[in-house]
N, C-alpha and C positions, 0 to 999 in steps of 0.2 A: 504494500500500500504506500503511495508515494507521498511526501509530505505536499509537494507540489498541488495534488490534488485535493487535499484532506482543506489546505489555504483556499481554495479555488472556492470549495462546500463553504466555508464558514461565510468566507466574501458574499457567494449569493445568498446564503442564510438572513446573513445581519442585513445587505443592501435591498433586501427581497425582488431583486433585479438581475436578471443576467447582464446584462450591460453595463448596469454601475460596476456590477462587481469584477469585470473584464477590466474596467477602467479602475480600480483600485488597486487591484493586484499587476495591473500594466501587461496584459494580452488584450487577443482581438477575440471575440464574444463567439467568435467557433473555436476557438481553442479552447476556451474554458467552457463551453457545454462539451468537447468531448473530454477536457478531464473529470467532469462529476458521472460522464456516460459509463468509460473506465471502471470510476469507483462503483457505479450500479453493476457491470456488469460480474465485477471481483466478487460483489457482495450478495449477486443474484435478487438484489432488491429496486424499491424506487425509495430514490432520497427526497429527490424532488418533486412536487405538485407546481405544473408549469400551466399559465392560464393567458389571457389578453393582458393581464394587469401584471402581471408578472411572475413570482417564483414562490411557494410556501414548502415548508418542510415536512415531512410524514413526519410520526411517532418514529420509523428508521433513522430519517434523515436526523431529527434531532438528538437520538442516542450517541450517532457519529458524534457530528457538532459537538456536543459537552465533551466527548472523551477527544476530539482534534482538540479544542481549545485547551486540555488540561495537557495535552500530548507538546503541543506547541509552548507552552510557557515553561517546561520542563527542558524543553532544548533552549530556551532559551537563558532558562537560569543557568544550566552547565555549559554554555559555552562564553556566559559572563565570569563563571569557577573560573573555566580552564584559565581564561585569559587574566583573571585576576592571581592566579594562583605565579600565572610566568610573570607577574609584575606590569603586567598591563593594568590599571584601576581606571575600565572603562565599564560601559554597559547602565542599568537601570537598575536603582532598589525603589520599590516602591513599600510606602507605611501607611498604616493605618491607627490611625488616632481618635482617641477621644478626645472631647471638647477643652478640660484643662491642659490635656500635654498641647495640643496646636496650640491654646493661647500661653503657656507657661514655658514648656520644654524646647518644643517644635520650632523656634525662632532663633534660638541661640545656637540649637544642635545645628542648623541648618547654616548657621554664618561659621560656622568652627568648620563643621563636615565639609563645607563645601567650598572653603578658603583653601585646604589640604588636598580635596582631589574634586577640583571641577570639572572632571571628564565623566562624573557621575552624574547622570542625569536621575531626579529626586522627585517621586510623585506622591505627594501625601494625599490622604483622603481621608473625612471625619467619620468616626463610626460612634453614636453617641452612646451603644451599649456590647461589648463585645463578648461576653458571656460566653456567646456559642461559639465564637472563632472559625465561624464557618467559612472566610475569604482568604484564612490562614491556614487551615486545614488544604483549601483547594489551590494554592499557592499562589491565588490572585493578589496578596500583598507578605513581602518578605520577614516585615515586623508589625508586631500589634501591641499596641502603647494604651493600656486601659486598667482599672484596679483587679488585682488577682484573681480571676476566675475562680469557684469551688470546684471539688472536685476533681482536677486537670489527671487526665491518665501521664501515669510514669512514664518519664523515658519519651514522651511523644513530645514535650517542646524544654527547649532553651529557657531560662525563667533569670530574668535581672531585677531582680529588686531595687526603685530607683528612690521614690519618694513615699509618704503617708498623705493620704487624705482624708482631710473630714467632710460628709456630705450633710451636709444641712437642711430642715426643712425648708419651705420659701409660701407663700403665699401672695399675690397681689396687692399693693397698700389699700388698707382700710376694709380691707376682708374680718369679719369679725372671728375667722378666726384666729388671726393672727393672736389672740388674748389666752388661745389654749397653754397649757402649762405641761401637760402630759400626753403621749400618743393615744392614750386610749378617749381624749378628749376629742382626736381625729378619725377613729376608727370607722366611721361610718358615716364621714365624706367624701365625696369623688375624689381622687386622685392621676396623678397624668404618670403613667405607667412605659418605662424605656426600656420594655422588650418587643420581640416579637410579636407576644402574645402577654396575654393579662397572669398567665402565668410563671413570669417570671419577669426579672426587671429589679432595682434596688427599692422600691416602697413594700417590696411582699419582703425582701429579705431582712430588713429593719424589722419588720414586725411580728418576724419568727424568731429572730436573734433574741426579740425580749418575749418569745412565750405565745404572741397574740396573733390572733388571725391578722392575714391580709388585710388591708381595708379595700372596699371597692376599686375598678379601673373604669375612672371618668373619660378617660382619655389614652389612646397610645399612640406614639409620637418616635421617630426614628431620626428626629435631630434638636439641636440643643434650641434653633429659631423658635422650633414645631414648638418645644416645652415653654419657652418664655415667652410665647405669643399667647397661649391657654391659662398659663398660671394667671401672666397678668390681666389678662380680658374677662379674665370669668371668676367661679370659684373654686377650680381647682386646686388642690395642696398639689407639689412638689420637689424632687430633690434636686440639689445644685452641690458643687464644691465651691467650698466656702470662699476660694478666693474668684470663682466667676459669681457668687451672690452679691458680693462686699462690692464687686464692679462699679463702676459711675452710672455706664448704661443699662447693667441690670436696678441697682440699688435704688435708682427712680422711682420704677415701676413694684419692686417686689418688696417685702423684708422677709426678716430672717425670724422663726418659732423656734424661741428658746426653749425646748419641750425639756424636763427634768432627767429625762433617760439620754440624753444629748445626743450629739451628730451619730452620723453610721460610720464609722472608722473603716478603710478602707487603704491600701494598699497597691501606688500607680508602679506596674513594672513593664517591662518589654519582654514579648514574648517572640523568638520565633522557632519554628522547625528545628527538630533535631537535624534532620539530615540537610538543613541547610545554612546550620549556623556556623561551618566551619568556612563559608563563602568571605573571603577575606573582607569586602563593603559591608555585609552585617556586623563583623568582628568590630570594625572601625566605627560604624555608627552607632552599636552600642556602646563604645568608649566614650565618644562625644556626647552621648546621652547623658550618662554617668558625669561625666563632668561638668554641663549644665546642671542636673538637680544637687550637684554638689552644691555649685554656685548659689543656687536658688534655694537651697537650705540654710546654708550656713547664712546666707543674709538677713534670710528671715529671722532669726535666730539672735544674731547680733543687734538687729533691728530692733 
């Protein structure tokens, strides 16, 4: 199975065109229908659903696709190894970050890293809850910068303990509840929930830590906007780290519930792959990690 083709499939997939897709991978649109014809006939199947309007994928075709793409980012991590391993420091890491490391970590790491080896091309992207690690698992990002996952199976990731954090409640100004004192004073109003699903996220995990059911999921939100746009508009409860609550531009809009049982304690580290954390640009960007929340402790601290 040629890779040449497997690129050919993904291109008409994602373009849903044979003709865009010709033009993105740079052949002429009878070349690239006889490489997906190729792969149907290898595979005795149809990939493609071809109409007036253009190109859709069978249940086949898609099976391909997920395993071409996971097929293709693996060639191209090892051939970022190789080259980095001969002293070449070229290629792409891409991270995935929560909300505090991009506004805390993520800036500094990025003027150090990238002052030392600018042949690295640096793709961050925010993940406002990373529990499942499911874009790290599939090695669509090389690091993932969020508080400790539970549970993490052995042996399966790389694990840098970088910084502590406290999550704080937050509410909308002039929300009455802001007056509560205790979580069970919260328990059975809506909350804005930063998982997947309502069953899981950091407001059910706070409130098993002390014993108590979940409270409701008012709301679920997959970025840190989605949560400060709901806290403050409505009356949703929320969690934040404390130093994006304390913010100018959050601390307008929100305050802080000084609830008796205090913040969720919580632990920001880098996670990546075992079997790719020997890739010498993750070695080096977790250094530079490390060195920023150094910074960024010790000052607070001194401060």
């Amino acid at each position: 199975m040629k890779l040449t083709n497997l690129r050919a499939l993904v291109a008409a997939i994602e373009q849903g065109s044979l003709r865009a897709a010709a033009r993105q991978i740079g052949v002429s649109q009878p070349a690239l229908t006889k490489m997906i014809r190729e792969l149907e006939r290898e595979l005795a199947t149809t990939l493609l659903i071809r109409s007036t309007t253009g190109v859709l994928a069978t249940a086949q075709g898609m099976v391909l696709y997920e395993r071409a793409l996971a097929a293709d980012r693996e060639l191209t991590q090892a051939v970022d190894q190789i080259q980095q391993l001969g002293g070449r420091m070229t290629g792409t890491l891409s991270i995935g970050a929560v909300p505090l490391a991009v506004m805390l970590l993520v800036p500094e790491t990025l003027r150090t890293f990238g002052r030392e080896f600018p042949d690295i091309q640096l793709r961050i992207s925010e993940e406002l809850y990373i529990a499942q690690l499911t874009r790290l698992r599939k090695g669509e990002v090389d690091i993932a910068l969020g508080p400790l996952p539970e549970h993490l199976p052995a042996g399966e990731f790389a694990v840098e303990e970088l910084m502590p954090i406290d999550m704080v409640i937050v509410v909308r100004r002039g929300n009455p509840a802001a007056r509560a004192r205790r979580l069970a004073d919260l328990a059975e109003l809506p909350w804005v929930y930063t998982g997947a699903t309502a069953d899981a996220g950091y407001a059910k995990t706070l409130y098993e830590a002390h014993g108590m059911k979940p409270p409701p999921a008012g709301a679920l939100v997959n970025s840190t906007l989605g949560l400060l746009s709901i806290v403050a508009s409505g009356n949703c409860i929320g969690l934040l780290p404390r130093q994006i609550a304390v913010h100018a531009f959050a601390s307008q809009h929100l305050e802080i519930v000084p609830v008796e049982e205090g913040p969720l304690k919580l632990t920001l580290v880098a996670l990546a792959r075992a079997d790719t954390a020997i890739k010498p640009s993750v070695r080096h960007f977790l250094a530079h990690l490390h060195r920023a929340a150094h910074h960024l402790t010790t000052g607070a601290n001194s401060g």
